[in-house]
N, C-alpha and C positions, 0 to 999 in steps of 0.2 A: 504494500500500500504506500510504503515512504516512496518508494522506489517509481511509484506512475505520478504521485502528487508532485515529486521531484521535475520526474521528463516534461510532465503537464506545466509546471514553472518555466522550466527553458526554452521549452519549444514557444511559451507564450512570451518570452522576454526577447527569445531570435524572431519571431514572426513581428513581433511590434517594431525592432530596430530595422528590419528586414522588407516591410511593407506588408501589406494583407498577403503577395502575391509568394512570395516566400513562406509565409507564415502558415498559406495553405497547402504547399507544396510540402514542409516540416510536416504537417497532419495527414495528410495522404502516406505520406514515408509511413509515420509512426502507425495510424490504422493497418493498413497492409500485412505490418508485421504483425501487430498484437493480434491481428484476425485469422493470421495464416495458421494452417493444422500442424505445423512442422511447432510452433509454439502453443498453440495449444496444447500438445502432446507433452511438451517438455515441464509445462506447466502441471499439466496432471501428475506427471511423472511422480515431479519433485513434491505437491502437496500429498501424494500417497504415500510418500518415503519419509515427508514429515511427522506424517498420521501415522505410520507404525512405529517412528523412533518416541511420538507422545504418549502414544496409548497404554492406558492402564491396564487394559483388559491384558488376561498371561495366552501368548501365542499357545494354539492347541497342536497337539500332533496325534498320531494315531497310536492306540495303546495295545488294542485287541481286534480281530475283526469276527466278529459274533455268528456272521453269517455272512451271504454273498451282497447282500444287501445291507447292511446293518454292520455299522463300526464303532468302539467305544472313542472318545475323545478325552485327553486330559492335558494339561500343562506340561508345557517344555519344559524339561528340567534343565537343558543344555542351555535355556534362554538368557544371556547377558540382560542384565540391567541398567 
């Protein structure tokens, strides 16, 4: 969030010194990127690698399998904290 309020500051401080016509050309740049799937992706990425290094919940793994359908589940004991 620091990090877009930041770009959204400069790009509107180059487009003001720069003229509207620059200033829209910066925003076409920067849309483009922040729309593209290549960052999207990267985006996901990194929030889901966030969300397991935050998470409380204890990672499960498979302990027994009960049947061909049916598996018991418990905590990783191998899990770094």
């Amino acid at each position: 969030m620091v990090r877009f309020l930041a770009a959204l500051g400069i790009g509107y401080v180059l487009g003001a010194k720069a003229g509207r016509k620059r200033y829209e050309q910066i925003n076409r740049a920067y849309r483009s990127i922040a729309e593209s799937p290549a960052t999207k992706k990267a985006v996901d990425v990194g929030r889901q690698k966030l969300s397991e290094k935050l998470s409380t919940q204890p990672k499960l793994t498979e302990l027994r399998a009960i049947d061909d359908d049916t598996t018991v589940l418990g905590p990783d004991e191998n899990r770094n904290n």
